[in-house]
C-alpha positions in Angstrom: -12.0 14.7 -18.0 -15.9 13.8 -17.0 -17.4 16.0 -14.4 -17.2 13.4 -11.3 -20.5 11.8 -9.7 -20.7 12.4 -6.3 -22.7 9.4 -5.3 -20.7 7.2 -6.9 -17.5 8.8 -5.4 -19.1 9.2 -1.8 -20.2 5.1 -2.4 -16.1 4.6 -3.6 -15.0 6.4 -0.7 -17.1 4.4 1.7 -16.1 1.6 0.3 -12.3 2.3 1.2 -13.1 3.4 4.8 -14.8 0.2 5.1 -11.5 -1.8 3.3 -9.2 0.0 5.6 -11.3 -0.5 9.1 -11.7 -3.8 8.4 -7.6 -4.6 7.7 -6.9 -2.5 10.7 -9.0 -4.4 13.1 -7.2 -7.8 11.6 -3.5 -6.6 11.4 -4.5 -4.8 15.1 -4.2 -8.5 16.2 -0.7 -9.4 15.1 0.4 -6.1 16.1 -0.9 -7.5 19.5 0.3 -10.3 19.3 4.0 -8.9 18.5 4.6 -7.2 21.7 3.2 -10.0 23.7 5.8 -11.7 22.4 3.8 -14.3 20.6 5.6 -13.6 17.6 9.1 -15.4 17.5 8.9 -18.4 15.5 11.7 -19.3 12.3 14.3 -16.2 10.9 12.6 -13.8 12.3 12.8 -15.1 15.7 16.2 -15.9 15.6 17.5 -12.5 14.2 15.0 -11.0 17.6 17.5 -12.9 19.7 20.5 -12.4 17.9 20.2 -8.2 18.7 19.2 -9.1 22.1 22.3 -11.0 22.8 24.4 -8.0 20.5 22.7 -5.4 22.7 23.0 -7.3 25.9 18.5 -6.9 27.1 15.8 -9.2 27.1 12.0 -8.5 27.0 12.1 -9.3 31.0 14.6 -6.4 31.2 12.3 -3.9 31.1 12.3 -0.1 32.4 10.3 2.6 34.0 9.0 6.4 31.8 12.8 7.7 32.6 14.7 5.2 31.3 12.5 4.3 28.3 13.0 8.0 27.5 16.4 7.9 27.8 17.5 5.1 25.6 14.6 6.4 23.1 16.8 10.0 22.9 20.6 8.3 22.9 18.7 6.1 19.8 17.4 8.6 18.2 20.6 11.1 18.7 23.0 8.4 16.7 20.3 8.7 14.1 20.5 12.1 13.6 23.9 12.3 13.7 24.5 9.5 11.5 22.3 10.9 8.9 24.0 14.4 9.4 27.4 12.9 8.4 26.1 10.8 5.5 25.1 14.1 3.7 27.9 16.2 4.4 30.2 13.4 2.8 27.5 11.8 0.2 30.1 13.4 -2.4 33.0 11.6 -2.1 30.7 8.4 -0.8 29.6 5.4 -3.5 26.5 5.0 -4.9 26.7 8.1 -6.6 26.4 8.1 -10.7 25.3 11.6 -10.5 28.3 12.6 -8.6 26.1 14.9 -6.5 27.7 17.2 -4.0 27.5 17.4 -0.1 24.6 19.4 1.4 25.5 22.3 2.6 25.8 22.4 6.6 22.4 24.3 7.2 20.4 22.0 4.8 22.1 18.9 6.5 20.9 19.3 9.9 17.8 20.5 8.8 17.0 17.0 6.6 19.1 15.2 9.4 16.2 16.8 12.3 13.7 15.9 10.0 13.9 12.5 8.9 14.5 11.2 12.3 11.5 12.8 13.3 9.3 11.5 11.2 8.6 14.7 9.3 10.7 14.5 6.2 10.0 18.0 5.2 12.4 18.7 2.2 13.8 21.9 1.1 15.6 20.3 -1.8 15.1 17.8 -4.7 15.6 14.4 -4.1 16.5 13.3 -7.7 18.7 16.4 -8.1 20.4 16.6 -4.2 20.9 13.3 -3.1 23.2 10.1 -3.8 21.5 6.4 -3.8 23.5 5.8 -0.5 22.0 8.7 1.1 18.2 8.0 -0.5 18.9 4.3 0.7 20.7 3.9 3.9 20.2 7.5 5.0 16.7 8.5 4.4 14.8 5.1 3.9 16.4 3.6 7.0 15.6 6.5 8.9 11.8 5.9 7.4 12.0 2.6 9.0 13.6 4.5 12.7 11.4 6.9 13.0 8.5 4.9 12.3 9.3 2.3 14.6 10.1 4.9 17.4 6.2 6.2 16.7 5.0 2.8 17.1 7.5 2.0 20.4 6.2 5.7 22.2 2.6 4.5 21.3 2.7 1.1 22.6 4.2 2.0 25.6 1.4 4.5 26.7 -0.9 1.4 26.0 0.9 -0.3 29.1 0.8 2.4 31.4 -2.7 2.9 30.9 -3.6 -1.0 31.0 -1.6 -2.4 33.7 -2.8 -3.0 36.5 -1.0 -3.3 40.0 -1.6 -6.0 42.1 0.8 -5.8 45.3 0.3 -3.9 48.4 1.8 -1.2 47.5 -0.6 -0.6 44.4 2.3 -0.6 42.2 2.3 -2.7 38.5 3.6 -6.3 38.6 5.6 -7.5 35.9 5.9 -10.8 34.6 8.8 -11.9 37.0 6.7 -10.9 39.8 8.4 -7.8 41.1 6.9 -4.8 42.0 7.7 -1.4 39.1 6.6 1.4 37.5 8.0 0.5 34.2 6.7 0.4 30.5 8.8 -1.8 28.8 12.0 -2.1 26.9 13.0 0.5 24.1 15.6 -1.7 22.3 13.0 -4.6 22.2 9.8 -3.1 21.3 12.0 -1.1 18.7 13.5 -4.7 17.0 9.6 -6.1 17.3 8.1 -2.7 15.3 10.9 -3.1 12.5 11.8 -6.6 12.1 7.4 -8.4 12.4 5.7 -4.9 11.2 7.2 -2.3 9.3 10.0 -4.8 7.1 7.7 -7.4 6.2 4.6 -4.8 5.1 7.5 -3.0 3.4 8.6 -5.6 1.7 5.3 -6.5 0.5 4.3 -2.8 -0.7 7.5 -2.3 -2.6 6.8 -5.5 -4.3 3.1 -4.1 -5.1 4.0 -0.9 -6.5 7.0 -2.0 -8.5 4.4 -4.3 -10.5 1.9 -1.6 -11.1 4.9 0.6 -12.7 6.8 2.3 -9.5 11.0 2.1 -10.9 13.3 0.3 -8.6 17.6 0.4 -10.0 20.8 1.5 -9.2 21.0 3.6 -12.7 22.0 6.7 -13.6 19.6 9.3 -14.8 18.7 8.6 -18.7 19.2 11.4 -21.2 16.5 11.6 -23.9 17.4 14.8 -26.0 17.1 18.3 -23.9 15.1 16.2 -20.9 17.3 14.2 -18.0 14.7 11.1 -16.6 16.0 10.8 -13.3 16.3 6.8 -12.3 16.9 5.2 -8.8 15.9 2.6 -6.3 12.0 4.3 -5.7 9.4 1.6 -5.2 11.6 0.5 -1.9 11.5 4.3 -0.5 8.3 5.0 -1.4 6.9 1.8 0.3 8.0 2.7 3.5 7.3 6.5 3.4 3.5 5.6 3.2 3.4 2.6 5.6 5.6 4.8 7.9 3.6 7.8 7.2 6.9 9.7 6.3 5.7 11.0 3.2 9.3 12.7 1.8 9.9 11.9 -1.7 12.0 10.5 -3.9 11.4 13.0 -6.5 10.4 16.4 -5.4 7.0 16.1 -7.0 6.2 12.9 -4.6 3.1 10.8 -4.9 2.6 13.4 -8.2 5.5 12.0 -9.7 4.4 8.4 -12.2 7.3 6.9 -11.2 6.4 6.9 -7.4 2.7 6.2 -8.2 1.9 5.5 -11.6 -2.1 4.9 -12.1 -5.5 5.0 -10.0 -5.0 2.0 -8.8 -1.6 2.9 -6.5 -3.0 5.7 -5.5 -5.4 4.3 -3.9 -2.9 1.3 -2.7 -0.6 4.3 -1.5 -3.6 5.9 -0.2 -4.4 2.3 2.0 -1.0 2.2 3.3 -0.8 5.6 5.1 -3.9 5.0 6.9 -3.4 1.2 7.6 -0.6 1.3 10.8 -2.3 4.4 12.6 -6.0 2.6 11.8 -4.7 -0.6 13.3 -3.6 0.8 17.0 -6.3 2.0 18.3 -7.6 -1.7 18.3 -4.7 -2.7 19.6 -5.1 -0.7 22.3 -8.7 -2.4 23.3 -6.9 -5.5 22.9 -4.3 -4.4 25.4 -6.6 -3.2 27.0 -9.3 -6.4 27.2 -11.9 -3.7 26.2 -12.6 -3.7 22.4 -15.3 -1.3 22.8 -12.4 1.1 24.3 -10.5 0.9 20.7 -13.7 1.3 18.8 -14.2 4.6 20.6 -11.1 6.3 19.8 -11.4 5.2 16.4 -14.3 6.3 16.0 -13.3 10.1 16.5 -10.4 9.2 14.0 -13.5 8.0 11.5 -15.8 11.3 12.4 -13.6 14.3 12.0 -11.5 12.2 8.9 -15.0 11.5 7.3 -16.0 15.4 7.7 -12.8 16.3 6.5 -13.1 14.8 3.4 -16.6 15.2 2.6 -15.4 19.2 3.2 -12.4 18.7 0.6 -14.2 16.9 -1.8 -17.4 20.1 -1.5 -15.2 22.9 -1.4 -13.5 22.0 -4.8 -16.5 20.7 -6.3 -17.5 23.8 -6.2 -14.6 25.2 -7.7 -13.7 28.8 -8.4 -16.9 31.0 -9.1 -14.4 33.5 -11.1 -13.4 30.6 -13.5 -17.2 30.0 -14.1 -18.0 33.4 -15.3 -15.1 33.0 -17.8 -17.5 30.0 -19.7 -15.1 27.2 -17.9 -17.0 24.7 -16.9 -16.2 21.5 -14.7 -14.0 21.2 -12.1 -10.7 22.8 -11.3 -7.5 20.2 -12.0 -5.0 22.9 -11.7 -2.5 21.7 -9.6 -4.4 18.2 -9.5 -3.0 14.9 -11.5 -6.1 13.8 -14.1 -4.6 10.6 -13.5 -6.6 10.3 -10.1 -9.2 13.0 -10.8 -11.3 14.4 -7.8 -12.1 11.8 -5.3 -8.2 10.6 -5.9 -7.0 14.2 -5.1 -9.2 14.8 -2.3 -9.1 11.0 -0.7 -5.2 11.0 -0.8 -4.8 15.2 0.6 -7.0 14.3 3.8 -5.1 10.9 4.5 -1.7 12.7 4.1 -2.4 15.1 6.6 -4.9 13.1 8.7 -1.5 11.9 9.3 1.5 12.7 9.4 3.0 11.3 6.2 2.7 14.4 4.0 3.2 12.9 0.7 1.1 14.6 -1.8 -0.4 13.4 -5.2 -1.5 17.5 -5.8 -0.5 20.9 -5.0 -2.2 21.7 -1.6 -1.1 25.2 -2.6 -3.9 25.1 -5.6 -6.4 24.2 -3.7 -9.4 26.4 -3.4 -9.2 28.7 -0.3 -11.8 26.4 1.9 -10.2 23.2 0.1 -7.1 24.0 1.4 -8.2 25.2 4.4 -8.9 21.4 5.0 -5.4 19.7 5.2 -4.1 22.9 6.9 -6.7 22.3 10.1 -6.4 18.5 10.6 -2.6 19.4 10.8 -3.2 22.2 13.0 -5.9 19.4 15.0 -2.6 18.1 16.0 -3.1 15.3 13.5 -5.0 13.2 15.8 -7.7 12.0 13.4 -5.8 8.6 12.3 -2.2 10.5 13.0 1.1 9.3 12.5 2.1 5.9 13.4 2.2 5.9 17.0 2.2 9.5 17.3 -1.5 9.6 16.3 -2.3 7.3 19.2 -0.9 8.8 21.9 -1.4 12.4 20.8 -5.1 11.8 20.7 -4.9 9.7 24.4 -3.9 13.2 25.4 -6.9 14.8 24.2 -9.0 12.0 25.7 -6.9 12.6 29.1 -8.2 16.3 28.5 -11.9 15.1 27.9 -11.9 13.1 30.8 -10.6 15.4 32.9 -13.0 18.3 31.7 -16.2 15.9 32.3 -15.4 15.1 35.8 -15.1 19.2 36.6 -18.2 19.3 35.3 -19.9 17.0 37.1 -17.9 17.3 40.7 -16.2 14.0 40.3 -12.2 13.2 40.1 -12.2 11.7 36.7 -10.9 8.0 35.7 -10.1 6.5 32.6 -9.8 2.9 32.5 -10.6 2.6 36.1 -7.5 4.6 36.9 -8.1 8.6 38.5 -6.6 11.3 36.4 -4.7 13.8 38.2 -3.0 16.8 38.3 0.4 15.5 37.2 -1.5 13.5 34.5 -3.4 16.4 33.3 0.3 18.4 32.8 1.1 16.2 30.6 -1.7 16.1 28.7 -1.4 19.8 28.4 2.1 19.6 27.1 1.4 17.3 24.6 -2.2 19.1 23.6 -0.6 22.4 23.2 2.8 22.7 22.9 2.6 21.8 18.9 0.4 24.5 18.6 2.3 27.2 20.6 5.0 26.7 18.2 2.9 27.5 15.2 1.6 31.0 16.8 5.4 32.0 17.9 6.8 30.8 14.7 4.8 31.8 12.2 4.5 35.2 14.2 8.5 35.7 13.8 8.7 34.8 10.1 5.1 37.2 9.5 7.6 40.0 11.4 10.7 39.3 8.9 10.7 41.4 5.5 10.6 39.0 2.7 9.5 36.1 4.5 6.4 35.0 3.0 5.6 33.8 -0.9 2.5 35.8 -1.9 0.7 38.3 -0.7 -2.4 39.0 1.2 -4.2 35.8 2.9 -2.8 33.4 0.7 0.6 34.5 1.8 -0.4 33.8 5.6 -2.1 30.6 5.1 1.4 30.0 3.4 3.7 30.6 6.4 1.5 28.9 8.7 0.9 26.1 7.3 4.4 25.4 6.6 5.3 25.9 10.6 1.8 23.9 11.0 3.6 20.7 8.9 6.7 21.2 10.9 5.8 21.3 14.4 3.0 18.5 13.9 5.6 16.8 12.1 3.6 16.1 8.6 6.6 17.5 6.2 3.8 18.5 3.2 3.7 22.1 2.7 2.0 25.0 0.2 4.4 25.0 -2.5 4.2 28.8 -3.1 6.6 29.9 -0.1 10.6 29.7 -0.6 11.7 27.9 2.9 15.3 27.4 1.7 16.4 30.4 4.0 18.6 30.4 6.9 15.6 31.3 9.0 13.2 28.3 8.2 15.9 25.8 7.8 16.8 26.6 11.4 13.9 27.8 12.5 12.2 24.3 11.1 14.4 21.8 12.6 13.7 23.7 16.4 9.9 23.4 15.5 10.5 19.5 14.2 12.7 18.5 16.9 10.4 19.6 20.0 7.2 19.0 18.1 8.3 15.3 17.9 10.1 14.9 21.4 8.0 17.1 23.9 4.7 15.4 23.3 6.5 12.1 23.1 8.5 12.4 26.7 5.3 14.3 27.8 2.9 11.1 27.2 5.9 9.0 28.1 6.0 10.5 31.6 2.2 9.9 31.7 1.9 6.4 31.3 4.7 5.9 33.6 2.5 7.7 36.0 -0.7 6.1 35.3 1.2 2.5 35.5 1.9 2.8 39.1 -1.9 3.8 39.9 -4.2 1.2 41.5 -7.5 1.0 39.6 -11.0 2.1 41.5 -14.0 0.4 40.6 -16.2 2.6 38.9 -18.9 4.1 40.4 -22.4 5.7 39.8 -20.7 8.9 38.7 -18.2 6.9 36.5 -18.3 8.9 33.0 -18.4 5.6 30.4 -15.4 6.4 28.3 -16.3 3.9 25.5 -19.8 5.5 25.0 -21.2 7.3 21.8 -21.5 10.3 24.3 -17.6 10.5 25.3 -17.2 10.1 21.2 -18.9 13.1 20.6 -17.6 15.0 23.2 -13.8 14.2 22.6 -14.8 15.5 19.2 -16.3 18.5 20.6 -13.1 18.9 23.0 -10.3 18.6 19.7 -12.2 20.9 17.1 -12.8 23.2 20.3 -9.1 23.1 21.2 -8.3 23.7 17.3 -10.3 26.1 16.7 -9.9 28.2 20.1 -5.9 28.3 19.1 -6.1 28.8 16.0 -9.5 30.5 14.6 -8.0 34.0 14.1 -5.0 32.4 12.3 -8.0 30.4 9.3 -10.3 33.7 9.4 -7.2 36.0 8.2 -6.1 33.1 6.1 -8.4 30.5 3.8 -11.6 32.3 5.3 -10.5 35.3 4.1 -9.3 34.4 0.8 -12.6 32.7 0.4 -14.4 35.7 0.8 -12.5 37.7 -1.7 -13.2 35.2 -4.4 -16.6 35.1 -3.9 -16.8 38.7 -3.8 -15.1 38.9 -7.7 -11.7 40.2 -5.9 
């Protein structure tokens, strides 16, 4: 292929930053506009109605942090063990031309965990392992679920940090007039985030990628002399595992594979998708919030550390491997890469994926150069705050504003506020919890597995950077991985589905409990010590406060890892 032009790529790239702010700051208005309940008209407003009267709640019904958390676990618990039956009997289920077997128990609760938690790690083949009914109304519907339950966690923390109270007691007023704590109504805001976002943008996307070439049947795999062409309903799946930013794939090779995205062009619409939903709620907040310029500044950390990250990626393997050059190579390396979308492709769709938390790939992080991959591994190990899932992004990164905040007043002698409300100790606790306890899991994980014989791929740094960014994926829910460790073992299977399950539900009930805190406060009007938390200032230094936090955690971790593996290939080792 042509040596790229970086100019032109850095103009491409800006180009789709500029494409994807602008679409999240329109679609943040109809995601406003949704749960304000200004969205009901036709179909859609009658099948709203329809599961309110099945499930016996109304929007006025709503509930305080315990309660929302509550029905958000039972939900989420008849997912998982749904999901866990369907592929313990997919074998003797329909839907099946392949007549594939059950999964065996471990595998089953493993997938089960990680589907509903919005990490779709896989440790088998999706073409090879699973029936349609399973790919269909096991995995894709729990695409849709999980998604949804992002979106519901997020825009919940919005109304505990905008409310404001207005009786005597200083406690929130809701629309009936009645004093509460409470931040709204699970089963509602999770019928508003499927049935007016994530279906119809589904819909939509399936329908785009099916006409650029993505397959979409019911037929069994084709046989074309010694090679089987696996076949099967992929355009729908795929659709939602970007939008949702789910990112498991139908075919073990993912967003690699041409029949999941089959030309530039999808991978840059695939690429749009992933970043679209997270993009979009930071504005929504400011909406919420009636302070636009509050939205712009959290999505303008998102924008800094993304647009560092990929400027990074797209350097580091530029560059390419200096031992490759002194063989007469010359050009880039596209081992591991598709030519199909070439450097900016590779480089644009690997820091969206794990910006995120979708973790689909169009390459092999694994054959990345060492600082290249270095690059995915840290904004999953950042807690994948810059853009993040959808939802989870949101309010992971309010608690690293919550930590800012707090840090700034100590500085300057003041009991910080954000949004004219005082953050205190039981704020800050949870802040902590949801700021660290992702991370914790990495270091005790990966520590265990770096203790077990056996339990790494390859040897050396490469190896490390191997293990931990698998437990990285897992516990920051992302589900992409370095393809050269073997995490089919009894250890990772179980050991994965611990660090999926509490590093989706701790940070969740942790910012849950905040916002049910912060809705009761009574707002003080700022004074001359107030620190402006919409300011290019507090930008900066909530970016100073996340790479700090990163890199404080996890420093020794990259140096033994990527850094080190850099070094030895630029020494000739």
């Amino acid at each position: 292929m042509t040596s790229p032009d970086p100019l032109m790529d850095a103009a491409a790239a800006a180009l789709f930053l500029l494409l994807v702010t602008g679409a999240a700051l329109l679609f943040s208005s109809y995601i406003h506009r949704v749960f304000s309940g200004g969205v009901s008209a036709g179909l859609p407003g009658r099948i709203e109605r329809a599961v309110y009267r099945f499930i016996g709640t109304s929007p006025e019904e709503e509930e305080g942090w315990r309660g929302y958390t509550r029905d958000l676990l039972i939900f989420n618990g008849i997912g998982f063990t749904a999901l866990f039956a369907l592929l313990l009997l997919q074998g003797v289920l329909p839907l099946n031309p392949q007549g594939v077997g059950a999964f065996d128990p471990l595998t089953a609760v493993n997938a089960a965990v990680s589907f509903v938690t919005n990490t779709n790690w896989q440790v088998y083949s999706g073409e090879v392992s699973a029936s349609y009914l399973t790919q269909m109304a096991g995995f894709t519907v729990q695409n849709f679920l999980s998604a949804a339950t992002g979106i519901c966690i997020a825009i919940a923390v919005m109304r505990g940090l905008t409310r404001r109270p207005t009786d005597r007691q200083g406690r929130s007023i809701d629309r009936t007039g009645r004093s509460t704590d409470r931040i709204g109504n699970f089963w509602v805001d999770m019928t508003r985030s499927v049935l007016y976002i994530l279906l119809p943008l589904a819909l939509a996307a399936a329908l785009l990628l099916a006409s650029q070439g993505a397959i979409q049947n019911l037929d069994a795999h084709v046989t074309a002399g010694s090679q089987t062409i696996a076949m099967g309903p992929v355009a729908s799946q795929v659709a939602i595992k970007l939008l949702g930013t789910n990112g498991g794939g139908f075919f073990a090779a993912n967003s690699a594979h041409p029949y999941e995205n089959p030309t530039p062009v999808t991978n840059l619409i695939e690429a749009f998708l992933i970043l679209l939903v997270p993009a979009a709620l930071p504005f929504t907040f400011g909406r919420m919030a009636g302070a636009m310029r509050q939205g712009w500044a959290i999505y303008a950390v998102m924008l800094t550390i993304y647009v560092a990250a990929l400027g990074g990626l797209y350097a580091a393997e530029l560059a390419g491997n200096p031992l490759v050059g002194e063989l007469g190579v010359s050009g880039i390396s596209m081992e591991g890469k598709e030519v199909r979308f070439g450097l900016l492709g590779t480089a644009l769709f690997a820091t969206s994926t794990t910006a995120t938390s979708c973790g689909a790939v169009d390459a092999m992080h694994d054959s990345l150069t060492p600082l290249g991959g270095m690059v995915p591994m840290l904004l999953i190990l950042l807690g994948e705050v810059v853009f993040g899932g959808v939802g989870s992004g949101f309010y992971s990164i309010v608690g690293f504003v919550v930590v800012a905040v707090f840090i700034a007043g100590l500085m300057i002698g003041r009991t910080p506020e954000f949004l004219g409300k005082k953050i205190e100790a039981a704020e800050m606790q949870m802040a902590v919890v949801t700021v660290l306890v992702p991370g914790v899991l990495v270091l005790l994980l990966s520590g265990i597995a770096l203790a077990l014989p056996g339990a790494t791929g390859n040897p050396g740094p490469h190896g490390l950077s191997e293990v931990v960014y698998a437990f990285a994926s897992m516990s920051n829910n992302n589900g992409s991985a370095f393809a050269g460790l073997d995490a089919t073992g009894p250890f990772y299977v179980l050991a994965g589905a611990l660090a999926m399950a509490v590093g989706r539900f701790a940070p969740a009930i942790a910012m849950l409990a905040l916002a049910g805190s912060m809705a009761e406060k009574r707002p003080v009007p700022p004074g001359p010590g107030t620190l402006p938390a919409a300011s290019p200032v507090f930008v900066a230094w909530t970016v100073l406060i996340i790479l700090l936090v990163g890199g404080l955690t996890f420093f020794p971790l990259l140096a033994m890892g990527p850094v080190a593996e850099y070094l030895m290939m630029a020494g000739g080792v």
